[in-house]
DRENLUMFI-332920 format. One record per residue (C-alpha): x negated, y negated, z negated; residue in one letter; residue number from 1. Coordinates in pm, 1 decimal, always signed. Each point is the difference from the previous one (the first is absolute). Layout:
<sites>
+----------+----------+----------+---+-----+
!       c1 !       c2 !       c3 ! r !   k !
+----------+----------+----------+---+-----+
!        X !        Y !        Z ! A ! NUM !
...
+----------+----------+----------+---+-----+
</sites>
This chain:
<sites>
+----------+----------+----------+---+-----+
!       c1 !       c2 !       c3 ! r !   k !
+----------+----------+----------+---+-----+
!     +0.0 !     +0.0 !     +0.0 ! X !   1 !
!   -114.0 !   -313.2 !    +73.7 ! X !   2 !
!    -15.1 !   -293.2 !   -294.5 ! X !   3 !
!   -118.2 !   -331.3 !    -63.4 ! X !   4 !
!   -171.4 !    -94.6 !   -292.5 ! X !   5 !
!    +16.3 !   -383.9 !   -126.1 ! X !   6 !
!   -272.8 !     -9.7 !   -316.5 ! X !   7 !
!   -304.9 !   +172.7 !    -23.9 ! X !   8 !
!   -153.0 !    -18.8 !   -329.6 ! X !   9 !
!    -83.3 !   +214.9 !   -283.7 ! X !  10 !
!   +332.5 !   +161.3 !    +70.1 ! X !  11 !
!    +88.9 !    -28.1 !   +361.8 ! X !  12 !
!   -315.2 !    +49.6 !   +138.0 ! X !  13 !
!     +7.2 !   +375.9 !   -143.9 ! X !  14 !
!   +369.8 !    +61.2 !    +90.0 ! X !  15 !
!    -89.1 !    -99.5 !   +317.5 ! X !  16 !
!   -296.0 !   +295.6 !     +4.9 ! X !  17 !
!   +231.5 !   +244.3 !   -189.4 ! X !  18 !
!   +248.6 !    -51.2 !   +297.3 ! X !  19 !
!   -225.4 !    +49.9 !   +246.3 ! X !  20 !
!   -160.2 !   +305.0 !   -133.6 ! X !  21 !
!   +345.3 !   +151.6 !     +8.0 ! X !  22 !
!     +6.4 !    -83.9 !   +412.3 ! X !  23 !
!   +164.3 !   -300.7 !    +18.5 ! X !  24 !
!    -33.9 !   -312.7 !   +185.2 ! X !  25 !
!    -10.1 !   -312.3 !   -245.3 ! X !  26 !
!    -93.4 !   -331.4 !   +139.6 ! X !  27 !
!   -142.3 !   -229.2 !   -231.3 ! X !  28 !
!     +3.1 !   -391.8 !   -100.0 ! X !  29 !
!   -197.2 !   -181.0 !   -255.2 ! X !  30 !
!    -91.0 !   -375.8 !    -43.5 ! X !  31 !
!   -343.2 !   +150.6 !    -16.3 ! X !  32 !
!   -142.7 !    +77.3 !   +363.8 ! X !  33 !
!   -259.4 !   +268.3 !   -148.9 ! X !  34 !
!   +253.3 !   +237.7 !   -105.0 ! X !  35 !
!   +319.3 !    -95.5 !   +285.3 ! X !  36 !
!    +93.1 !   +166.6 !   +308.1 ! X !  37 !
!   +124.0 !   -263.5 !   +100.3 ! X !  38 !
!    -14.8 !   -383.4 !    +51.0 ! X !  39 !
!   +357.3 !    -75.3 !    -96.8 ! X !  40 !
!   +399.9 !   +166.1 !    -87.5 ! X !  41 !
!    +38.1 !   -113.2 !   +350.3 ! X !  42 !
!   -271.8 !   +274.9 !    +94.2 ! X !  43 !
!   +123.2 !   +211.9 !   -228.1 ! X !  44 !
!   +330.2 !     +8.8 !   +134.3 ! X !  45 !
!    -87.9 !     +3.9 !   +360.3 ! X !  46 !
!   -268.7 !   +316.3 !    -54.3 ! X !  47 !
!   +330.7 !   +234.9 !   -181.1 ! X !  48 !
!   +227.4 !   +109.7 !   +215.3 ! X !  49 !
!   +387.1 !    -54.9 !    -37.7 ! X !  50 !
!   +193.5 !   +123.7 !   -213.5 ! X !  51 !
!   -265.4 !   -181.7 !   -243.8 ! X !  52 !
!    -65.5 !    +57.4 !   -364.0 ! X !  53 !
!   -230.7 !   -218.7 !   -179.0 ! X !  54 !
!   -108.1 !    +31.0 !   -374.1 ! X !  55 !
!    -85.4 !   -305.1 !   -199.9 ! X !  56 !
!   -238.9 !     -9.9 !   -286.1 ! X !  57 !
!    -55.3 !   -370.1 !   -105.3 ! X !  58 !
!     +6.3 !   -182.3 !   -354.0 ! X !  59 !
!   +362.8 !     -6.1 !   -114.4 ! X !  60 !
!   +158.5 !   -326.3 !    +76.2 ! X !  61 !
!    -52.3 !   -250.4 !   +231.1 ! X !  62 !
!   -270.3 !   +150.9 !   +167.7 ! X !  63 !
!   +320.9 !   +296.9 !    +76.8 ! X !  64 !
!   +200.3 !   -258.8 !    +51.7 ! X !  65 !
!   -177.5 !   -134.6 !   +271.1 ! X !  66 !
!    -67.6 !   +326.9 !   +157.6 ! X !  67 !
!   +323.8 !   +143.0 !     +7.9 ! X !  68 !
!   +107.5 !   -375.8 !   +155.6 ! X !  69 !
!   -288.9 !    +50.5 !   +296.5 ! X !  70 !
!    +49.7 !   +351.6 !    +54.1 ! X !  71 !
!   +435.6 !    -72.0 !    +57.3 ! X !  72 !
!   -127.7 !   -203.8 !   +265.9 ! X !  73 !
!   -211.9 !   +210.9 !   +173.0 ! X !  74 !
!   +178.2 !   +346.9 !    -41.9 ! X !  75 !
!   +273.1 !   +153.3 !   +246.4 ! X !  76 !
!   +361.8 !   +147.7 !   -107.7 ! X !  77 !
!    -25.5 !   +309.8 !   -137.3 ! X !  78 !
!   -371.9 !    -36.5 !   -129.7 ! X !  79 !
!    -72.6 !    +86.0 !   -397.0 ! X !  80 !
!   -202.5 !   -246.5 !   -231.7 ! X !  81 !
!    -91.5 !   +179.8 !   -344.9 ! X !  82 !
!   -106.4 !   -213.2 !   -316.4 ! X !  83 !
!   -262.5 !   +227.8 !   -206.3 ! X !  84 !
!    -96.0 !   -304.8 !   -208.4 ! X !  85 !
!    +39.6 !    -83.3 !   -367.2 ! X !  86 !
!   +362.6 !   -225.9 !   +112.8 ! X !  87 !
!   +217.9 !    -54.2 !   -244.7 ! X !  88 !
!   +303.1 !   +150.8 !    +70.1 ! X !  89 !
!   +228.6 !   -282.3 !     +8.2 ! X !  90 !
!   -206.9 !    -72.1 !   +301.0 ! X !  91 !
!    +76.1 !   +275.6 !   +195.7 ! X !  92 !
!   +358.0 !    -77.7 !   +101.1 ! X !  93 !
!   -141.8 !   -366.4 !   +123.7 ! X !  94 !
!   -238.5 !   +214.1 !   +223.5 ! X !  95 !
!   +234.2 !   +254.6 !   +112.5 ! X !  96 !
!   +228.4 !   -284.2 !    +80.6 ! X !  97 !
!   -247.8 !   -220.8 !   +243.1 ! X !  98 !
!   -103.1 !   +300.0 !   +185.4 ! X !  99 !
!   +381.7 !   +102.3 !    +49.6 ! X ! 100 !
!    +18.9 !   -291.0 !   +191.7 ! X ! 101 !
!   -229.9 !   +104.5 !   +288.0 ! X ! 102 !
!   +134.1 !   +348.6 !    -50.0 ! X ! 103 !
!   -273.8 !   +148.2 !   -180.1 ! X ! 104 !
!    +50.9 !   +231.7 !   -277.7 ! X ! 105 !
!   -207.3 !    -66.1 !   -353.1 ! X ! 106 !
!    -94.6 !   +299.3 !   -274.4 ! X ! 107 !
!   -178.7 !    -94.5 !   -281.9 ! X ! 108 !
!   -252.1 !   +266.2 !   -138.8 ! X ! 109 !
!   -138.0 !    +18.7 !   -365.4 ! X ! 110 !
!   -341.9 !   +146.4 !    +62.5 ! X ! 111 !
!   -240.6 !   +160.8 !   -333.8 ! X ! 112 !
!   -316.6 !   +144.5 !    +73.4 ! X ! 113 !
!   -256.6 !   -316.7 !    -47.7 ! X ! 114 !
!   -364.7 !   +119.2 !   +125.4 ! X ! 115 !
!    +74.2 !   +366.0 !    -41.2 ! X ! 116 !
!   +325.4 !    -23.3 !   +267.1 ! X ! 117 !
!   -269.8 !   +127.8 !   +299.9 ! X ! 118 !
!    -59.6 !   +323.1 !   -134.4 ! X ! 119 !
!   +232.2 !    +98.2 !   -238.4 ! X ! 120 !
!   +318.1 !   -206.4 !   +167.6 ! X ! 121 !
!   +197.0 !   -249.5 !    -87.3 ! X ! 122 !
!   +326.7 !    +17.3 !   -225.4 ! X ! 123 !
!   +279.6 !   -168.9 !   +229.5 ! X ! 124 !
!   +359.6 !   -155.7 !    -99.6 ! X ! 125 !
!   +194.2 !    -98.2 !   +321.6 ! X ! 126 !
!   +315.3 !   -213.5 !    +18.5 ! X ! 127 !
!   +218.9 !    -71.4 !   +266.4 ! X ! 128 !
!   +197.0 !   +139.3 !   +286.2 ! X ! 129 !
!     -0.2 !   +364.4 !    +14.2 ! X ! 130 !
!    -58.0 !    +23.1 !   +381.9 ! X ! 131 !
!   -277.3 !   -239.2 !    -10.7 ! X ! 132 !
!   -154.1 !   +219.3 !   -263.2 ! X ! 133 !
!    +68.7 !   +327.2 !   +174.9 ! X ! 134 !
!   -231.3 !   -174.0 !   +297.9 ! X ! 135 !
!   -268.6 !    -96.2 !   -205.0 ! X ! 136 !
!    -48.3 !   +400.7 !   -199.2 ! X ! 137 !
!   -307.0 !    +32.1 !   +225.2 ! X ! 138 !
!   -160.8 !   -252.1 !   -137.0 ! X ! 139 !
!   +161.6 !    +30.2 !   -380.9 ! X ! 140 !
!   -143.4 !   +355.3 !    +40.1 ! X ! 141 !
!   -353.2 !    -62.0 !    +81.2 ! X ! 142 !
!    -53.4 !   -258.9 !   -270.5 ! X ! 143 !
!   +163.3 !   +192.4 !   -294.8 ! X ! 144 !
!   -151.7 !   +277.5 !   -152.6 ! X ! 145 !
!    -42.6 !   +353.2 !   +101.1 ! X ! 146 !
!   +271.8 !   +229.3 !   -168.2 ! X ! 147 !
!   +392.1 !     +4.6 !    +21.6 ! X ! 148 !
!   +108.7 !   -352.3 !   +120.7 ! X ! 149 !
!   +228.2 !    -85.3 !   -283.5 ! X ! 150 !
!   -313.2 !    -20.2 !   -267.2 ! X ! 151 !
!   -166.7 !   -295.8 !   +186.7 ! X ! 152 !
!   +307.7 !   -154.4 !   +229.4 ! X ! 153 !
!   +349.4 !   -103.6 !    -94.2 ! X ! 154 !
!   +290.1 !   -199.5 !   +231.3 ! X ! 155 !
!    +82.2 !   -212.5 !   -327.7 ! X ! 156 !
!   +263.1 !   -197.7 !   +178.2 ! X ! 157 !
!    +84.3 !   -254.0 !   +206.6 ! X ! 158 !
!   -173.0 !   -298.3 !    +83.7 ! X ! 159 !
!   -205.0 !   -121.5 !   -343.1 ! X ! 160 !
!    +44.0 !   +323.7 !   -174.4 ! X ! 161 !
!   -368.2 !    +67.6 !    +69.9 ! X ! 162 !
!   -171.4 !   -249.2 !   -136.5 ! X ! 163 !
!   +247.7 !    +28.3 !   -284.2 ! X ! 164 !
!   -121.5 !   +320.1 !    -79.3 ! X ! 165 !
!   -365.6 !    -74.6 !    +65.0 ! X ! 166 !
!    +33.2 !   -306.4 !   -304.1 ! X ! 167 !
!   +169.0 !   +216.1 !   -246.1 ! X ! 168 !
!   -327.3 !   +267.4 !    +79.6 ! X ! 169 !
!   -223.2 !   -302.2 !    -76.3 ! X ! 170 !
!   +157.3 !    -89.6 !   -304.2 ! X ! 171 !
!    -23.6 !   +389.3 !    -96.7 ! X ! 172 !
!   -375.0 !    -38.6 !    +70.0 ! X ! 173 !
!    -25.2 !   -314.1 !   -256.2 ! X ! 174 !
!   +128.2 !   +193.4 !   -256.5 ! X ! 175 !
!   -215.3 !   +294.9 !    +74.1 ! X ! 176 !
!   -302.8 !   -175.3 !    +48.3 ! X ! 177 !
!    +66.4 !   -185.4 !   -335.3 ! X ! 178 !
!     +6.9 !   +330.8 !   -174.3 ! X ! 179 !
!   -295.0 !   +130.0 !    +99.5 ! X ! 180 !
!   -179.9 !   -333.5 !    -61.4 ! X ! 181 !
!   +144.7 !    -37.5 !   -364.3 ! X ! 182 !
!    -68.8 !   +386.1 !    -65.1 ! X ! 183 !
!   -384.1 !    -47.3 !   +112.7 ! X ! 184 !
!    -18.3 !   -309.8 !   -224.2 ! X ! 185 !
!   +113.0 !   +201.7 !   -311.8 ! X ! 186 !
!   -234.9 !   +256.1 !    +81.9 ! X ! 187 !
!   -309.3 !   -218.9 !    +61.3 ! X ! 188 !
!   +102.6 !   -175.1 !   -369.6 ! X ! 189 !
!    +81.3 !   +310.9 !   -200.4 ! X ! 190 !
!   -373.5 !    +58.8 !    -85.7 ! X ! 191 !
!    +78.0 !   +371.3 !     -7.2 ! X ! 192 !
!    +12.5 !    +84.6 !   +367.2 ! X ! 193 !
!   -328.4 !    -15.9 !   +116.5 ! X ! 194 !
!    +44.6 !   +133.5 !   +372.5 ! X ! 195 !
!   +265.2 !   -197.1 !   +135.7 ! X ! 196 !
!    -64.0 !    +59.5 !   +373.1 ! X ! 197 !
!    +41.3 !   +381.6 !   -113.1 ! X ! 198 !
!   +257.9 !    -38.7 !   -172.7 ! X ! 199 !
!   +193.7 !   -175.6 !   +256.1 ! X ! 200 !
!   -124.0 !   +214.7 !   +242.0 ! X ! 201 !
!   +134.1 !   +305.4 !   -184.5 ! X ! 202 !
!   +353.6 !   -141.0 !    +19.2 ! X ! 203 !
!    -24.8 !   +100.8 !   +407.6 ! X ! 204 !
!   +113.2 !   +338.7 !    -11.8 ! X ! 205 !
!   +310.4 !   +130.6 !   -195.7 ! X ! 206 !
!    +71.3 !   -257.1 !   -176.2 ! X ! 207 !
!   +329.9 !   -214.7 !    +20.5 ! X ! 208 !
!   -174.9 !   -314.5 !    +87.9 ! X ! 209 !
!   -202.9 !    +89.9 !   +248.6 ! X ! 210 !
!    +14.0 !   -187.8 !   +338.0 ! X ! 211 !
!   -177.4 !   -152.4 !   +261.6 ! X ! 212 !
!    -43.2 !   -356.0 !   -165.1 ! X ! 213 !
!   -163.5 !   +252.6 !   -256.3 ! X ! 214 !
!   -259.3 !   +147.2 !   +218.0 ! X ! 215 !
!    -64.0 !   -386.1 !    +97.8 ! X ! 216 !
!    -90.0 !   -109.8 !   -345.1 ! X ! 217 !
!   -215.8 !   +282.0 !    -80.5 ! X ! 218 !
!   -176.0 !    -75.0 !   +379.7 ! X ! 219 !
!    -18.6 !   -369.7 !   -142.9 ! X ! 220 !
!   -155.9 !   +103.6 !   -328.6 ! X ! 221 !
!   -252.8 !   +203.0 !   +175.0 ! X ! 222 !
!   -127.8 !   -278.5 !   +235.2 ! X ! 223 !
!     -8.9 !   -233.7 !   -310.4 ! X ! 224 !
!    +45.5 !   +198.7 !   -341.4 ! X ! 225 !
!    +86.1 !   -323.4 !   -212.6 ! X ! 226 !
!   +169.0 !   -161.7 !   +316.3 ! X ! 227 !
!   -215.4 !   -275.1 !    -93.3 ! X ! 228 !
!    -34.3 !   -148.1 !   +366.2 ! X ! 229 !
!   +332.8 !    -91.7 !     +5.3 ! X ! 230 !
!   +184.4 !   -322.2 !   -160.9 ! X ! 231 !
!   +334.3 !   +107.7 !   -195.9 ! X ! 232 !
!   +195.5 !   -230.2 !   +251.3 ! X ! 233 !
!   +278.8 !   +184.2 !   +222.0 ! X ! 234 !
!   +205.4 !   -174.3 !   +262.2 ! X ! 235 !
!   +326.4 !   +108.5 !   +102.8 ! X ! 236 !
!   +119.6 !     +6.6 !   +370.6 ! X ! 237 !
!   +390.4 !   -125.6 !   -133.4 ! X ! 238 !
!   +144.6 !   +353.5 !    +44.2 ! X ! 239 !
!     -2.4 !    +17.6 !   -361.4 ! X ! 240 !
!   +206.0 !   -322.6 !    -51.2 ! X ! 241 !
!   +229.5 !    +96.5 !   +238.7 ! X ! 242 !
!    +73.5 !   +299.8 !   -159.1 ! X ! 243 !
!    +45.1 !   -172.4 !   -325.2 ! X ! 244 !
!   +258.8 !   -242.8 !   +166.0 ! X ! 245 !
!   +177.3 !   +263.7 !   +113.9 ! X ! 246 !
!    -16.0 !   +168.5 !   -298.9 ! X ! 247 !
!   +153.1 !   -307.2 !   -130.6 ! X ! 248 !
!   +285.8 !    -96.7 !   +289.0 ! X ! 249 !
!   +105.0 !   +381.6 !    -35.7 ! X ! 250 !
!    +33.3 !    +24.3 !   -393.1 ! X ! 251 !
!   -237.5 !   +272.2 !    -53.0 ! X ! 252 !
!   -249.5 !    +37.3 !   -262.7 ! X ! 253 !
!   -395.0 !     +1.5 !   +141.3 ! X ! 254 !
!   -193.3 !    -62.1 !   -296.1 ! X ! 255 !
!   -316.8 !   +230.5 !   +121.8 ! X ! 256 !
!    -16.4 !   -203.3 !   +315.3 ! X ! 257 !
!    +81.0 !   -313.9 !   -146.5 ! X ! 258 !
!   -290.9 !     +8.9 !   -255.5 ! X ! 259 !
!   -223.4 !    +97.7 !   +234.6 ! X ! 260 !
!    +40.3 !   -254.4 !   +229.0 ! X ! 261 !
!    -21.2 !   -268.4 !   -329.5 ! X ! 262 !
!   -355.0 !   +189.3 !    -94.2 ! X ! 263 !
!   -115.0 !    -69.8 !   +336.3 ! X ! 264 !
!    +76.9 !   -370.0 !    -62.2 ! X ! 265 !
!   -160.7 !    +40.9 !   -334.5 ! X ! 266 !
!   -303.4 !   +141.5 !   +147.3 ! X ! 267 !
!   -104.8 !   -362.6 !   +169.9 ! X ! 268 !
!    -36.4 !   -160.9 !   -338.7 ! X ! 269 !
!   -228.6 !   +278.5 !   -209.5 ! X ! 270 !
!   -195.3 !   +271.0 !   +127.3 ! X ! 271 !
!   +138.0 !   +353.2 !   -132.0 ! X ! 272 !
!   -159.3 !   +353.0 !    +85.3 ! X ! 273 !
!   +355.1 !   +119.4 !    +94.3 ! X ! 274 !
!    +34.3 !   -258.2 !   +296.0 ! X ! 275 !
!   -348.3 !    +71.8 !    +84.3 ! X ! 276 !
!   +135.7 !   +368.2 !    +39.7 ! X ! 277 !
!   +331.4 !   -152.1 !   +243.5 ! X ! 278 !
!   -259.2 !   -162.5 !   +163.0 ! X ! 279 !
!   -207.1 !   +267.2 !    +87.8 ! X ! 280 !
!   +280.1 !   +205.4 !    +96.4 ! X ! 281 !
!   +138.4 !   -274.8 !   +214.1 ! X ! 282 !
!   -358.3 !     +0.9 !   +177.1 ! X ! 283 !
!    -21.7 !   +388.5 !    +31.6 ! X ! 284 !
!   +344.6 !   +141.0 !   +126.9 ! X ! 285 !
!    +16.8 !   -393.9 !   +251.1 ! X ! 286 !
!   -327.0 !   -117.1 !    +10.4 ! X ! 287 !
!   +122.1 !   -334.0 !   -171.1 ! X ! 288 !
!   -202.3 !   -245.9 !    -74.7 ! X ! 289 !
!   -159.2 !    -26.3 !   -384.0 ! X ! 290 !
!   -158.6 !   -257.5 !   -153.2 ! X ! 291 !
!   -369.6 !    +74.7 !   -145.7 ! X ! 292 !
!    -27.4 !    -40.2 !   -315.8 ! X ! 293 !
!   -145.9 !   -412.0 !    -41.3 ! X ! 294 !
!    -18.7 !    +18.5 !   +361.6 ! X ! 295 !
!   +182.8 !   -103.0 !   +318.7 ! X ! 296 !
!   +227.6 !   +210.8 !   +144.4 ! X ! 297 !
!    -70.8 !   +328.5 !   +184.3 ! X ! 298 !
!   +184.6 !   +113.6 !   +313.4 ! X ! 299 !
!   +116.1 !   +389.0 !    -17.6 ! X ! 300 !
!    +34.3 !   +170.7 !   +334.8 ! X ! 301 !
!   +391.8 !    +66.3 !    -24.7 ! X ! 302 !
!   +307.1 !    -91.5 !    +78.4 ! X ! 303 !
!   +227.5 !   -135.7 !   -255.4 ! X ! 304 !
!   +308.7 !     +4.2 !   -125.4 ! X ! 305 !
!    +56.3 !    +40.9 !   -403.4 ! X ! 306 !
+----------+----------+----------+---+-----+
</sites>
């Protein structure tokens, strides 16, 4: 199948090589020449052939906005445009709604994976139209993960539904994350422990809390045992304050999330070893960037999106 790709950072770049792998065509754009196919959308569009499907993987907002806007223009009746972004979803209707104009047909795609999506795949949450899904399986297929397509792809619903479901997994993963961090704090203060990294590393098999943001900590801890490279100050993408508003407009009780979000905000005014630990497994699992410890900022080599 052919695609094209709009985006091709830490994230899109390596979708881009996952789909290919896999046999298909993808035609890629990026403001950055070194790295594009392409001079321009209007290449882009010209070099796929019609019925068109183009994937977009830009910053959330404007930047969308604006790409959605150029690519209604450009695009034929009956052609596909898919958001893969961080949008909120509130913006996914407006999308859907200036492409339906010219005809073309909008899903918007939660996508998980960070700088592991290339090999091991990429967790996918699709809304929208179930025919324009149905067209776009091929590619859904080859950029999940291997295994029975229901454990890394779901039609959530219609249009929005996607990146619904994508910001109530990232507000899951702030909760998560603060866990871990607060549980390798306790252990690093207790005195008694005196092999955390083993410790931690024994909780990866049989245990009820094991998980992959596990196996990411204890990889953190054994690139930098006391994680002391890293500043205790975690940003947060807004996925986690969406969730919390929703949590809010819909009546339902999110404490975990809620109070993970606030210790991220905390976590710019004092150091603490347990936001060094979100940190590091903000770096590790997306390759975002940290902040050395009374240093500048250093640039991770993922994509990001918690």
């Amino acid at each position: 199948m052919e695609l094209g790709l709009v985006g091709l950072g830490r994230m899109g770049g390596n979708m881009r090589e996952r789909l290919r792998r896999a046999g298909h065509t993808v035609v890629g754009y990026d403001r950055n020449p070194e790295v594009s196919d392409v001079g321009s959308l209007k290449e882009l569009v010209e070099r796929l052939s019609a019925p068109r499907a183009v994937w977009v993987m830009v910053p959330a907002g404007e930047p969308t906005r604006a790409t959605v806007k150029e690519l209604g223009e450009l695009l034929d009746e009956g052609d596909i445009v898919i958001d893969g972004g961080n949008s909120k979803f509130t913006d996914d209707r407006v999308h859907a709604d200036i492409l339906a104009e010219h005809g073309v047909g909008y899903v918007d795609c939660g996508v998980s994976g960070g700088i592991w999506g290339l090999e091991v795949g990429y967790g996918l949450m699709a809304g929208g139209d179930k025919q324009h899904v149905e067209r776009l399986m091929p590619i859904f297929d080859a950029l999940r993960p291997e295994g029975p397509r229901e454990e890394g792809f779901v039609h959530a619903g219609g249009v929005g539904a996607g990146h619904y479901a994508k910001m109530v997994h990232n507000g899951i993963e702030y909760g998560l994350m603060q866990a871990y961090g607060e549980g390798y704090e306790l252990l690093a203060a207790s005195g008694i422990v005196e092999d955390i990294h083993g410790t931690l590393k024994a909780w990866s098999r049989g245990t009820v809390v094991r998980s992959w943001l596990l196996d990411l900590l204890v990889r953190a801890l054994e690139q930098d045992p006391a994680l002391a490279e890293i500043e205790g100050y975690v940003e947060d993408s807004g996925e986690g304050r969406w969730t919390v508003e929703e949590s809010i407009r819909n009546s339902v009780p999110a404490p975990v999330i809620t109070a993970a979000l606030f210790a991220r905000f905390e976590s710019r005014q004092d150091d603490s070893p347990a936001m060094k630990a979100v940190a590091a497994l903000r770096n590790q699992f997306g390759g975002h960037a940290v902040k050395a410890a009374e240093a500048g900022p250093t640039s991770g080599a993922g994509d990001t999106r918690a």
